[in-house]
C-alpha positions in Angstrom: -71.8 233.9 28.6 -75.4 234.9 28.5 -76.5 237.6 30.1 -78.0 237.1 33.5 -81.3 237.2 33.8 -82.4 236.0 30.3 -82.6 232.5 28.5 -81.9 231.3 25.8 -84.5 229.9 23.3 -83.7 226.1 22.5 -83.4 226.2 18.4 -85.5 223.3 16.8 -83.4 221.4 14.9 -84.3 221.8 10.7 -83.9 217.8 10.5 -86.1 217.1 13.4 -88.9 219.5 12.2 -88.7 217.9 8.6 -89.1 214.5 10.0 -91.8 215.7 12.2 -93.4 217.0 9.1 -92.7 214.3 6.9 -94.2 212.0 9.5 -96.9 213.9 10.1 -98.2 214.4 6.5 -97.8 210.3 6.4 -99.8 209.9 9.3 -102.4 212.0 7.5 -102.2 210.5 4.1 -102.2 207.2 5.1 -105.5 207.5 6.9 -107.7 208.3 3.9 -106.0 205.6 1.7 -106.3 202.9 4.7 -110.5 204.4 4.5 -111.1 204.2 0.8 -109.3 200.6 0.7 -111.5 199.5 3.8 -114.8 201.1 2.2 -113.6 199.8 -1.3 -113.5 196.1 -0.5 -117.2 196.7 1.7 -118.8 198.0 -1.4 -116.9 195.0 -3.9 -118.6 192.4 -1.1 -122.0 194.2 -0.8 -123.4 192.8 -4.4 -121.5 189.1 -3.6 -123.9 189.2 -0.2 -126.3 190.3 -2.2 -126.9 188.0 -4.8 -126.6 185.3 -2.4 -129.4 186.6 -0.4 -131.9 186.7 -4.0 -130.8 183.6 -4.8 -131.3 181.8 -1.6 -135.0 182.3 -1.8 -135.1 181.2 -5.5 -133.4 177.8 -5.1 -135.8 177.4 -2.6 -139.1 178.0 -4.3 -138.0 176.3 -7.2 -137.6 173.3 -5.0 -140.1 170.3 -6.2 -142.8 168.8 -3.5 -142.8 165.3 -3.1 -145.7 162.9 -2.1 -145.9 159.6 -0.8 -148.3 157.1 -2.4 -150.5 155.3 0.3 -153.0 152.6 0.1 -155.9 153.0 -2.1 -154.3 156.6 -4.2 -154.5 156.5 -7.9 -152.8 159.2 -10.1 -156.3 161.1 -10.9 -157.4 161.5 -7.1 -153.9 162.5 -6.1 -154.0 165.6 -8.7 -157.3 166.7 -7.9 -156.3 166.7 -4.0 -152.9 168.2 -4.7 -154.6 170.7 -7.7 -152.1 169.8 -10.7 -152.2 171.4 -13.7 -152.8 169.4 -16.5 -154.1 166.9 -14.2 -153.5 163.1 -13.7 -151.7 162.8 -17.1 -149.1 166.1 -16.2 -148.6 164.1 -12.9 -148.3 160.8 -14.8 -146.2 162.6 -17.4 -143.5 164.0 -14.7 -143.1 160.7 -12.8 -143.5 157.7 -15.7 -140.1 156.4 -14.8 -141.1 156.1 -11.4 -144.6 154.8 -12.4 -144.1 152.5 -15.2 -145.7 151.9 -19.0 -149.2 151.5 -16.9 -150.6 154.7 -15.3 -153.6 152.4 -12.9 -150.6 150.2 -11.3 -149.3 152.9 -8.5 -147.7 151.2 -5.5 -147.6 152.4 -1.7 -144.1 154.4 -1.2 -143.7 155.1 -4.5 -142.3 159.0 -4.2 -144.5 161.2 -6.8 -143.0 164.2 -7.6 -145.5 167.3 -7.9 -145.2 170.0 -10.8 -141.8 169.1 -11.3 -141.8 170.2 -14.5 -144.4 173.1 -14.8 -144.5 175.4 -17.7 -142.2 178.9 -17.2 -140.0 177.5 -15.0 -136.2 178.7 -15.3 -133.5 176.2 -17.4 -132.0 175.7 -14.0 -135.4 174.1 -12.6 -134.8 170.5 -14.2 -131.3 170.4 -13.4 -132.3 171.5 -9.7 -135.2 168.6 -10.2 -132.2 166.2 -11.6 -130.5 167.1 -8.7 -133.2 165.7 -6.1 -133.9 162.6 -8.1 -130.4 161.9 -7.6 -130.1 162.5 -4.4 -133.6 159.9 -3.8 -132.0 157.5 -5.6 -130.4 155.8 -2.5 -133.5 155.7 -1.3 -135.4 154.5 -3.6 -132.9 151.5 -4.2 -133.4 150.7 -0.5 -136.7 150.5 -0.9 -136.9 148.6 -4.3 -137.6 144.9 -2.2 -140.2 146.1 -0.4 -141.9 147.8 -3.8 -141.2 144.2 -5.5 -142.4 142.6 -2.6 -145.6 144.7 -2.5 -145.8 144.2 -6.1 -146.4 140.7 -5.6 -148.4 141.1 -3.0 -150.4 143.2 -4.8 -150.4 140.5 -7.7 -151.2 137.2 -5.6 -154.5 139.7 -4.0 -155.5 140.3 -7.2 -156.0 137.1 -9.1 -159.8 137.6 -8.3 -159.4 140.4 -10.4 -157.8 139.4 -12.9 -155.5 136.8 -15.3 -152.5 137.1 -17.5 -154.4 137.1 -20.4 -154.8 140.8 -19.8 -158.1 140.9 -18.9 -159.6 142.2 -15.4 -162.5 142.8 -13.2 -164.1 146.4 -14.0 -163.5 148.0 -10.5 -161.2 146.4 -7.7 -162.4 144.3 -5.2 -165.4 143.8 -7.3 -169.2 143.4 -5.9 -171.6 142.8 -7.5 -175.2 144.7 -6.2 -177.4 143.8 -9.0 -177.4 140.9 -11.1 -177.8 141.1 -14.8 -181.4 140.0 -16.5 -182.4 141.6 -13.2 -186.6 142.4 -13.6 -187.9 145.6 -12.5 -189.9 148.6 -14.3 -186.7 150.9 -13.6 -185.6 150.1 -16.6 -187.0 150.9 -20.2 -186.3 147.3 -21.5 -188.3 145.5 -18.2 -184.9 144.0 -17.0 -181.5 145.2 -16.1 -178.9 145.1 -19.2 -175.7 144.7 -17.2 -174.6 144.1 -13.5 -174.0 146.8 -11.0 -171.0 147.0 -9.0 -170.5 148.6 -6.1 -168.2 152.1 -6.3 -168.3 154.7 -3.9 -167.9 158.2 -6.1 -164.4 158.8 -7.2 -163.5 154.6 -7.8 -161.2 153.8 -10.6 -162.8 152.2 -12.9 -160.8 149.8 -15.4 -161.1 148.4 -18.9 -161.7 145.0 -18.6 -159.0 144.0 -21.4 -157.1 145.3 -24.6 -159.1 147.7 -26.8 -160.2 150.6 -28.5 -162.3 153.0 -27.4 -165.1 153.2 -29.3 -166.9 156.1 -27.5 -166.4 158.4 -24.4 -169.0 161.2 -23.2 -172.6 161.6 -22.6 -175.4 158.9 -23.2 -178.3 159.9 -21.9 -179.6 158.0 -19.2 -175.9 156.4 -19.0 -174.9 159.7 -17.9 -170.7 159.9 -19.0 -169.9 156.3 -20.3 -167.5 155.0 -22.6 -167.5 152.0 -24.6 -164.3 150.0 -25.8 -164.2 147.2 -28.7 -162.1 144.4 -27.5 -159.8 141.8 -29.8 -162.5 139.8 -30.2 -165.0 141.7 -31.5 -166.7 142.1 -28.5 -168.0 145.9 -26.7 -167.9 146.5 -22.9 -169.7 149.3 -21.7 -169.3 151.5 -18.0 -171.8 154.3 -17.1 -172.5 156.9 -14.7 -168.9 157.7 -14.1 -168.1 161.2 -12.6 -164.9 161.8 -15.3 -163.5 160.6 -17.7 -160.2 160.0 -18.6 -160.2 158.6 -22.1 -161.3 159.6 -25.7 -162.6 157.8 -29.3 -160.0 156.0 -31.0 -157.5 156.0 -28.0 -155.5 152.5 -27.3 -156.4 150.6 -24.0 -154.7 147.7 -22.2 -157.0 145.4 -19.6 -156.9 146.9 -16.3 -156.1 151.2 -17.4 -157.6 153.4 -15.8 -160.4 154.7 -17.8 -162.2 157.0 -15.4 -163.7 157.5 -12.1 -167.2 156.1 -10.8 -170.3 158.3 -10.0 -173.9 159.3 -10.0 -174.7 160.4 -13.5 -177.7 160.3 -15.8 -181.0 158.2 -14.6 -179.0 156.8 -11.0 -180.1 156.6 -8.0 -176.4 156.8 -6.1 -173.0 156.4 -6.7 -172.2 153.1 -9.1 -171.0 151.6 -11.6 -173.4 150.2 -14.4 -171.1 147.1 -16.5 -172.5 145.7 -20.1 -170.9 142.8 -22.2 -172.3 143.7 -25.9 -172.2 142.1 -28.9 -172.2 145.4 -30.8 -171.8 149.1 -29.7 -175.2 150.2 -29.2 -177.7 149.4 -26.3 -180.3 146.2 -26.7 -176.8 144.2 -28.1 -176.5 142.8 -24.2 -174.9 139.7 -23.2 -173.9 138.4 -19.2 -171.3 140.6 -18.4 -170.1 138.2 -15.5 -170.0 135.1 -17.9 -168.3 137.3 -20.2 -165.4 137.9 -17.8 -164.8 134.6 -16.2 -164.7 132.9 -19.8 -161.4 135.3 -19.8 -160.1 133.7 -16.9 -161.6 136.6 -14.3 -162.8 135.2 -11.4 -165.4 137.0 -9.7 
């Protein structure tokens, strides 16, 4: 019996306490192993989120631009408007197989693609540029009747122009503003050598047929022309122009794109001055217009 008046302390049982303990130091080792396993997958998805991030804005800015041909657009006044390096022939060059083996026949809808191919880009550029093209193709099969159909359009309109003999008119939708033989005291020889034909600044201007270019630069009064031996032993001549696009000893076809009409040398506005010679230099004049429609072009 106890004595009266005290208690008795309860004893704590040596298995209880060790299983207290052992579940306490559990509790407290588990919490910094469940932390470091928490923390250690953060930090192993950290770079993953990362990279995705840098690379997101990469895949977009190495993206290609795409633009639309539309009525009257030929590949030199789309890379001056667009500023292309390298100019109509690096936009030529990145497109032929949309385009074709003739760089002056562009249709409306055709998709141009813009720098798709500029110099320093990554490896993975052209694959992402393969990519697109893919991805347009679809599209572009969709639209392959209406590009034939304009084609022939385009064609039919054109028999003003030009024949299949492979020659054609100078300038589309030609008109002429002054006749050759034309008198006046304008010009050195007391009549006009070649017919004018109107061509606001910046019109393609054409070779009439197959040929080599002869000369292309600066002539004086002719301001930039160039001059192209044909097949038949015949010279055409096309002065004033703003740019050229051709140079000596380069291989033509009737109806490229040879450069673009302007203002230069003795002119009094934008034009384009047309000569039939028999021989490279001036005073070797012929009718330019006769010249052309014995080819088959009717103007």
């Amino acid at each position: 019996m106890p004595a009266k008046g005290k208690h008795r302390r309860t004893r704590t049982s040596p298995i209880s306490r060790g299983i207290l303990a052992v579940g306490t130091g559990g509790a407290v080792l588990a919490l910094p192993l469940i932390g470091a396993t928490g923390a250690n997958a953060a930090e192993q998805s950290a770079p993953a989120a990362k990279t995705a991030a840098q690379s997101a804005p990469a895949a977009a800015k190495s993206t290609p631009k795409t633009y639309s041909v539309v009525a009257g657009d030929y590949l030199a006044k789309i890379a001056a408007e667009k500023k292309i390096k390298g100019g109509w022939q690096k936009l030529y060059k990145d497109n032929r197989e949309v385009v074709g083996g003739n760089p002056s026949l562009i249709q409306p809808g055709m998709k141009l693609v813009l720098g798709a191919k500029a110099s320093g880009s990554a490896e993975a550029a052209p694959s992402k540029a393969e990519t697109a093209e893919k991805a347009a193709a679809p599209a572009e099969k969709a639209a392959a009747p209406a590009e034939k159909t304009a084609t022939t359009t385009s064609t039919e309109s054109a028999a003003s122009e030009g024949n299949t003999s492979g020659y054609a008119a100078p300038v589309e939708n030609p008109n002429v503003t002054t006749q050759y033989r034309a008198s006046g005291a304008s010009w050195s020889s007391g009549y006009h050598t070649g017919s004018d034909f109107q061509a606001a600044s910046g019109t393609s201007v054409r070779s009439i047929g197959p040929g080599t270019v002869v000369s292309a630069g600066w002539s004086g009064s002719y301001g930039n022309e160039v001059v192209i031996q044909h097949s038949d032993g015949m010279y055409s001549q096309y002065a004033h122009l703003s740019s050229l696009e051709v140079s000596a000893g380069q291989t033509v076809t009737g109806g490229q794109q040879i450069g673009l009409s302007g203002s230069t040398g003795n002119s009094t506005g934008p034009h384009l001055h047309f000569e039939v010679r028999t021989g490279p230099g001036y005073g070797s004049d012929v009718d330019p217009i006769a010249y052309l429609r014995s080819h088959g072009v009717s103007i």
